[in-house]
LOMAR-428653 format. One record per residue (C-alpha): residue number from 1; z, x, y. Coordinates in steps of 0.25 Angstrom, whole numbers. Example, Ala and Ser with C-alpha at 12.3 -4.5 7.8 and 13.67 -1.06 7.14 Angstrom:
// LOMAR-428653
+------+-------+-------+-------+
: resi :     z :     x :     y :
+------+-------+-------+-------+
:    1 :    31 :    49 :   -18 :
:    2 :    29 :    55 :    -4 :
+------+-------+-------+-------+
//
This chain:
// LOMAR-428653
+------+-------+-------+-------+
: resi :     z :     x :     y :
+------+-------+-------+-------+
:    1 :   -11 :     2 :   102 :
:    2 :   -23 :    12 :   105 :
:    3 :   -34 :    15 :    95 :
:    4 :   -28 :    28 :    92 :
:    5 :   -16 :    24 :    88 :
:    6 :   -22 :    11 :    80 :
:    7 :   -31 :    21 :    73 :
:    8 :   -18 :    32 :    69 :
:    9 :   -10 :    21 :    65 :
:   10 :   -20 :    14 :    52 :
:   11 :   -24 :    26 :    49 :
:   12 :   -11 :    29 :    46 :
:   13 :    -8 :    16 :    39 :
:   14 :   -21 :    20 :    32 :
:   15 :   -15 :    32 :    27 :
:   16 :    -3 :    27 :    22 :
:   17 :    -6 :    13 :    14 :
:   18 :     0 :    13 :     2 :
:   19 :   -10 :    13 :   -11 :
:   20 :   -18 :     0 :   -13 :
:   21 :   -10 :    -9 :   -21 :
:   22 :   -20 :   -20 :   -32 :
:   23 :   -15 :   -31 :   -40 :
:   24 :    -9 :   -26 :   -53 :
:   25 :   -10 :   -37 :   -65 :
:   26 :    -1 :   -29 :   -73 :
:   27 :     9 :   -28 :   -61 :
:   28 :     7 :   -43 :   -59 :
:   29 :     3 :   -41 :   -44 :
:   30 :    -1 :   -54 :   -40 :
:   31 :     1 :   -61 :   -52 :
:   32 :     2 :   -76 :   -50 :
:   33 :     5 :   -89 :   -56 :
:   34 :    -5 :   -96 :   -45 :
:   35 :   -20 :   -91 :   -46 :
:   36 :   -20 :   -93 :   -30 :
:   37 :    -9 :   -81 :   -28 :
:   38 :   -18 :   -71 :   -36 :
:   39 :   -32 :   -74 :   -29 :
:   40 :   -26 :   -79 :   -14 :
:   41 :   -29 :   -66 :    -7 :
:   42 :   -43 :   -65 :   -15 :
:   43 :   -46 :   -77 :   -11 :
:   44 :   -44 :   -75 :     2 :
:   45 :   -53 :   -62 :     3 :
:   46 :   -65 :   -71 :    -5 :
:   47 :   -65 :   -80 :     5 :
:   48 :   -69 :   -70 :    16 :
:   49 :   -83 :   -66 :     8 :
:   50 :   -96 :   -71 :    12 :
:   51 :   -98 :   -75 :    -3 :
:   52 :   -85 :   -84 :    -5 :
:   53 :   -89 :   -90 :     9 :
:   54 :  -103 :   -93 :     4 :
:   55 :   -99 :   -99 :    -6 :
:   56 :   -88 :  -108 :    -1 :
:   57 :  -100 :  -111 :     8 :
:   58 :   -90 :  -113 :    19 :
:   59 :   -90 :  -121 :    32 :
:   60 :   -89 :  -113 :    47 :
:   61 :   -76 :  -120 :    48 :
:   62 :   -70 :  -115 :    34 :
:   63 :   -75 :  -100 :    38 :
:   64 :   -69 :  -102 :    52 :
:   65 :   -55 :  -106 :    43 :
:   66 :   -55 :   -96 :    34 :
:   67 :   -57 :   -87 :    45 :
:   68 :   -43 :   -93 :    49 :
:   69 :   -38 :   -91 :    36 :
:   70 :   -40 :   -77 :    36 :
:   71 :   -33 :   -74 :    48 :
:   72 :   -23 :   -81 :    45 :
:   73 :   -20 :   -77 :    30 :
:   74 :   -21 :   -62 :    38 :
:   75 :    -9 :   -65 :    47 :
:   76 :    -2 :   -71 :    34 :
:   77 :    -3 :   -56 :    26 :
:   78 :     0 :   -49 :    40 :
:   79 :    12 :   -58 :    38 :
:   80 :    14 :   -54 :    23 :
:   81 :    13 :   -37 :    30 :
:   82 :    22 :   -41 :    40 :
:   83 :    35 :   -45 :    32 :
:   84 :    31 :   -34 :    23 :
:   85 :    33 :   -24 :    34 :
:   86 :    45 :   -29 :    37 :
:   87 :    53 :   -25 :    23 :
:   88 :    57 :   -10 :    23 :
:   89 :    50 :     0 :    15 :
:   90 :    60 :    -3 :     4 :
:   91 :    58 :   -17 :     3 :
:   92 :    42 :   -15 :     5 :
:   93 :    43 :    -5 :    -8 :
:   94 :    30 :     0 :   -12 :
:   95 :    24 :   -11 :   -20 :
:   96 :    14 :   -20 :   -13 :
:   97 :    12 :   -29 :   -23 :
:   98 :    21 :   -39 :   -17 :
:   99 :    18 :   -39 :    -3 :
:  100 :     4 :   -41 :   -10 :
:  101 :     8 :   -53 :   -17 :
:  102 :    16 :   -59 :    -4 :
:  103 :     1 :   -58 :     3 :
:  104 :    -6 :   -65 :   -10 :
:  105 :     5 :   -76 :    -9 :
:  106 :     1 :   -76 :     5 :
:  107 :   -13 :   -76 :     2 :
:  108 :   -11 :   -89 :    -6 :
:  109 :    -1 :   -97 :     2 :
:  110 :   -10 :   -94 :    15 :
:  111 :   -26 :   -94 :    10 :
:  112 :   -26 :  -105 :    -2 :
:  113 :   -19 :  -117 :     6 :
:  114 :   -29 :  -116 :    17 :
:  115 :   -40 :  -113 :    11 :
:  116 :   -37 :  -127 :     5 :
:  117 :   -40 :  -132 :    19 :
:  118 :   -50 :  -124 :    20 :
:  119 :   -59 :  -126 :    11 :
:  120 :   -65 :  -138 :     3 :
:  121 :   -58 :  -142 :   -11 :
:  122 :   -74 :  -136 :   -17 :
:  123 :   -73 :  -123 :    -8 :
:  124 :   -59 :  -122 :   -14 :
:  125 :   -63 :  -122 :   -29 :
:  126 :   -77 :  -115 :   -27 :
:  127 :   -65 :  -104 :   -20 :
:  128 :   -56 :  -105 :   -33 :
:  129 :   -68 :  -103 :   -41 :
:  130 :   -73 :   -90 :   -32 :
:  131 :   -59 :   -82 :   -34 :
:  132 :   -57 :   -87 :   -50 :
:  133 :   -74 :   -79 :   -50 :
:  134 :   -69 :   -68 :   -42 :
:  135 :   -57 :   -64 :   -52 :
:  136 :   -67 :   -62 :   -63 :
:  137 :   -61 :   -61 :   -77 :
:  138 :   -48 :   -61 :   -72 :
:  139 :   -50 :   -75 :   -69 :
:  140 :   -49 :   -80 :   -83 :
:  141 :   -34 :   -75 :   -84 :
:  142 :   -31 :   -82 :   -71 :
:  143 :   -19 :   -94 :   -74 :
:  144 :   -29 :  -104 :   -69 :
:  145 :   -40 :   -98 :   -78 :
:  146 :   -34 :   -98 :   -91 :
:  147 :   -27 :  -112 :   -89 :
:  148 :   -42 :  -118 :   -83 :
:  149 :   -50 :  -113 :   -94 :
:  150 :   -40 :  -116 :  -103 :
:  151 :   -40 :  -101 :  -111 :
:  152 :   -35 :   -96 :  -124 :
:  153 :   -27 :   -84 :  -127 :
:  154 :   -38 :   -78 :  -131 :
:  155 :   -47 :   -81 :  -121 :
:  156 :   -38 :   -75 :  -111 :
:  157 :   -36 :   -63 :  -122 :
:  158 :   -54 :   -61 :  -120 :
:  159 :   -52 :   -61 :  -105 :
:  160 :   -42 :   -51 :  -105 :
:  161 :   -52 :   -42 :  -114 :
:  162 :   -64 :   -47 :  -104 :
:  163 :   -55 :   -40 :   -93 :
:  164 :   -50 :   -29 :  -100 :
:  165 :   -66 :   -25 :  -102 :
:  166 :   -71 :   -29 :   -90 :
:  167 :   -58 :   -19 :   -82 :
:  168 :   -64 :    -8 :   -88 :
:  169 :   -77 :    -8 :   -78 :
:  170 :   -70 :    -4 :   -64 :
:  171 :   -72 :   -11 :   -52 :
:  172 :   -70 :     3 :   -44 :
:  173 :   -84 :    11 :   -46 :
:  174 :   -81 :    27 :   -46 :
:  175 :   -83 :    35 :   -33 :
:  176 :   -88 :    49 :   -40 :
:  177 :   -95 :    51 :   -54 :
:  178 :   -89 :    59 :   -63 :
:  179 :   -90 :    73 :   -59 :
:  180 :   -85 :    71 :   -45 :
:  181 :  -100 :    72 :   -38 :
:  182 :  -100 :    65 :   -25 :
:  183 :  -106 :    53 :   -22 :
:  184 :  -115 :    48 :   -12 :
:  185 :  -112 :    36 :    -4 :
:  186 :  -124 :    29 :   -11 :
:  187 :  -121 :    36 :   -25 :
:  188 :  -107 :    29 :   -23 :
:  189 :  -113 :    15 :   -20 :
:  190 :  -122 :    16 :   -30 :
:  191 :  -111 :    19 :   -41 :
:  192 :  -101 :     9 :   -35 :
:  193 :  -112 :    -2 :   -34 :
:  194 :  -116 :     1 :   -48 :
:  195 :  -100 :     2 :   -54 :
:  196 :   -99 :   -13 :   -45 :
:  197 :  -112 :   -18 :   -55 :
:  198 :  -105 :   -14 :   -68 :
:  199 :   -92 :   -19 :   -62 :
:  200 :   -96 :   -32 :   -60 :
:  201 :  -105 :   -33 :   -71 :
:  202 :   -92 :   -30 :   -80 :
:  203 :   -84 :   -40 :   -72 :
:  204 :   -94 :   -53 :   -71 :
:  205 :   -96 :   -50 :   -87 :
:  206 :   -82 :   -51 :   -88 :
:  207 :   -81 :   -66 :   -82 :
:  208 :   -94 :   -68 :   -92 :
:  209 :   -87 :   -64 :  -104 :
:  210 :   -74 :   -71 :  -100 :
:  211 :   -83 :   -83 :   -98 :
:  212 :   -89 :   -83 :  -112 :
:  213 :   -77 :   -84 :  -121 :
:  214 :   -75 :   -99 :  -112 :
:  215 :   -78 :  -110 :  -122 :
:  216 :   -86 :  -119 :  -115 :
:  217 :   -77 :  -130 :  -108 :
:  218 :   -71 :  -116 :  -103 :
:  219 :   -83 :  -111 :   -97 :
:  220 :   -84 :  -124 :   -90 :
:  221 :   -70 :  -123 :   -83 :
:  222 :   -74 :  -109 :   -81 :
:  223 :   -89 :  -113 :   -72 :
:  224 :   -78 :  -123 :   -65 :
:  225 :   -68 :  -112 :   -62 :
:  226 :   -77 :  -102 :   -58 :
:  227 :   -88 :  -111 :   -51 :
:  228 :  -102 :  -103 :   -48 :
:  229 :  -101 :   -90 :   -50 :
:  230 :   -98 :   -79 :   -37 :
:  231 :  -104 :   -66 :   -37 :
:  232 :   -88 :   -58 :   -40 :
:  233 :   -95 :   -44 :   -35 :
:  234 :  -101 :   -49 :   -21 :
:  235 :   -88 :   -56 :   -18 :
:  236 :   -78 :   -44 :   -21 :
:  237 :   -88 :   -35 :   -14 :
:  238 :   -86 :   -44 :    -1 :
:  239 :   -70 :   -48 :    -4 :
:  240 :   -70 :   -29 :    -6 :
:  241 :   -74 :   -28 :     9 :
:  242 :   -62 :   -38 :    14 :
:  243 :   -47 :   -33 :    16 :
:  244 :   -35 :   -39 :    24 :
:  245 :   -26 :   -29 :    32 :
:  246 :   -14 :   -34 :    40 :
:  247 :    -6 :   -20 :    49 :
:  248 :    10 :   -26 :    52 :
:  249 :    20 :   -18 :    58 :
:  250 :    35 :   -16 :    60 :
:  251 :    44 :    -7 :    71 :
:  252 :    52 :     3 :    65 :
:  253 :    56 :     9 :    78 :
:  254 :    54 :     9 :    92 :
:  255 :    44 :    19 :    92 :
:  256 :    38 :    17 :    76 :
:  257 :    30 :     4 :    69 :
:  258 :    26 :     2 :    55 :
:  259 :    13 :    -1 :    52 :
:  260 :     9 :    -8 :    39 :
:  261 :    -5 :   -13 :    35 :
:  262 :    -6 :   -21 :    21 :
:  263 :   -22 :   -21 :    18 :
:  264 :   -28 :   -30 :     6 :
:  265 :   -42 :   -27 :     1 :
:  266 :   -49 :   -37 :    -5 :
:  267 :   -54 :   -27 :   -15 :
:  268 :   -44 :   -26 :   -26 :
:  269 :   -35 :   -34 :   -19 :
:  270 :   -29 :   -20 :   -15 :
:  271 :   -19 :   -20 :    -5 :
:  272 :   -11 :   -10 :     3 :
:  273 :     1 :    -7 :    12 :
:  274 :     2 :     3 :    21 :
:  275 :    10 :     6 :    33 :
:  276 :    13 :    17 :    43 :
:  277 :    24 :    19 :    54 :
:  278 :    19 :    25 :    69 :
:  279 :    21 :    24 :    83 :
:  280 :    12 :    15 :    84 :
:  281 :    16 :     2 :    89 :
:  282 :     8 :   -11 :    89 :
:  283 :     1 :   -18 :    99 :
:  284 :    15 :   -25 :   109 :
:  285 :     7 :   -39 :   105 :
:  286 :    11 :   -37 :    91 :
:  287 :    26 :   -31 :    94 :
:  288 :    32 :   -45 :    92 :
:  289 :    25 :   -47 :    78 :
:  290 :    20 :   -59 :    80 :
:  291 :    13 :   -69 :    68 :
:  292 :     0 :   -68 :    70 :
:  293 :     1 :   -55 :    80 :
:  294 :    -9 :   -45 :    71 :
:  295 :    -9 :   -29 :    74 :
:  296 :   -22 :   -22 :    78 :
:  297 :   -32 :   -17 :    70 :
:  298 :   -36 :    -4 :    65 :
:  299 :   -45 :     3 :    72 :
:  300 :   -52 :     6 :    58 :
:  301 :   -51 :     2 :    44 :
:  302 :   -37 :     7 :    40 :
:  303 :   -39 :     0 :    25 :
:  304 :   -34 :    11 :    14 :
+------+-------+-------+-------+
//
């Protein structure tokens, strides 16, 4: 396929994703009986930063196998795209949440088993002990936090009021003040780096409050499940820059393909499906749809 058409055909698929879907509590999106389920995608993007890496203090033959585990768990969501694009339009209804789901079954069947093999039983809790940090205050509802630091009904009733007053600070910072004055670039860094500060600040209090109503064989369990403490802001600031795109595709007709890319920010876990029927055709090594055959890449950023 030429640049041209590459080019024409994601920026079509850019224009016509469908809205960014999030992970609705209410909605039960993602909601699970096993801890893994809920955090296996999060996981998986933590363990692409520098500061989860660090602090593994891995060796050059773990980085070179989670290299591998990467690639592979990427052919195993272009796998999840693939029979997704299979169904009909009807089948496929607008509701992503369950194709959302099947990738975070995916997620934990495919990255927790070999990080087992991977890792070192210590790197293995010190990574427990990151991703129960990085959920903040919503940690202490967790199943496995309730049931490990052995909570009452009205401790969980405070941490529900911790949360409830912490939600109120927002974790989007505005893009214009009041008024509708434009802004800068720098005007607008300033004010989102500043929002980020208050954010934090309201989040890491949170975690501190929560921590303060523990009696004190609580607060012991609490430094064992949590371990020393991650700096939460630097590490969503690197997982926000990582995403995960996979482009599948189905022949409607001789002459007419579909084109569907499912992209998954690490950023608010959003995640979106989008799909675009062209005349463009993909590359004749890919025409037999093989396992592991992979389709080419945008020429430029198509992310919504």
């Amino acid at each position: 396929m030429d640049t041209k058409r590459r080019f024409a055909l994601f920026a079509a698929m850019a224009l016509t994703f469908a809205a960014a879907a999030r992970a609705d509590d209410d909605e039960g999106w993602g909601d699970s009986d096993d801890p893994q389920r809920n955090v296996g995608i999060a996981c998986f993007f933590a363990l692409q930063t520098d500061l989860v890496q660090n602090d593994l203090k891995l060796t050059a033959e773990q980085s070179r196998q989670l290299k591998g585990l990467k690639a592979s768990f990427e052919n195993v969501y272009r796998d999840v795209g693939r029979q997704h694009i299979k169904l009909s339009p009807q089948d496929r209804g607008t509701d992503t949440r369950k194709l959302y789901g099947q990738i975070q079954d995916a997620a934990t069947r495919h990255v927790f088993p070999a990080l087992e093999k991977i890792l070192t039983a210590k790197q293995l809790n010190r990574l427990k002990q990151i991703m129960r940090q990085s959920e903040g205050i919503a940690a202490f509802w967790s199943p496995e936090m309730v049931q490990e630091l052995e909570l009452s009904q009205a401790q969980q009733e405070s941490v529900q009021d911790i949360f409830q007053q912490s939600a109120k600070v927002s974790a989007f910072a505005p893009i214009e003040p009041v008024g509708g004055l434009l802004l800068t670039s720098s005007e607008r860094e300033t004010i989102t780096n500043k929002h980020a500060d208050t954010y934090w600040a309201a989040q890491n209090r949170a975690v501190d409050q929560a921590a303060k109503m523990l009696n004190s064989t609580q607060r012991r369990q609490l430094e064992r499940l949590f371990g020393s403490r991650i700096d939460r802001r630097k590490l969503a600031e690197q997982q926000d820059k990582l995403s995960i795109e996979a482009v599948v595709y189905r022949p409607v007709s001789a002459e007419k393909t579909e084109w569907m890319t499912l992209w998954l920010s690490a950023k608010n876990e959003n995640f979106s499906v989008g799909s675009v029927i062209t005349n463009a055709r993909p590359e004749p090594a890919l025409l037999l749809d093989e396992p592991n055959a992979t389709t080419p890449a945008p020429e430029q950023n198509a992310n919504p």
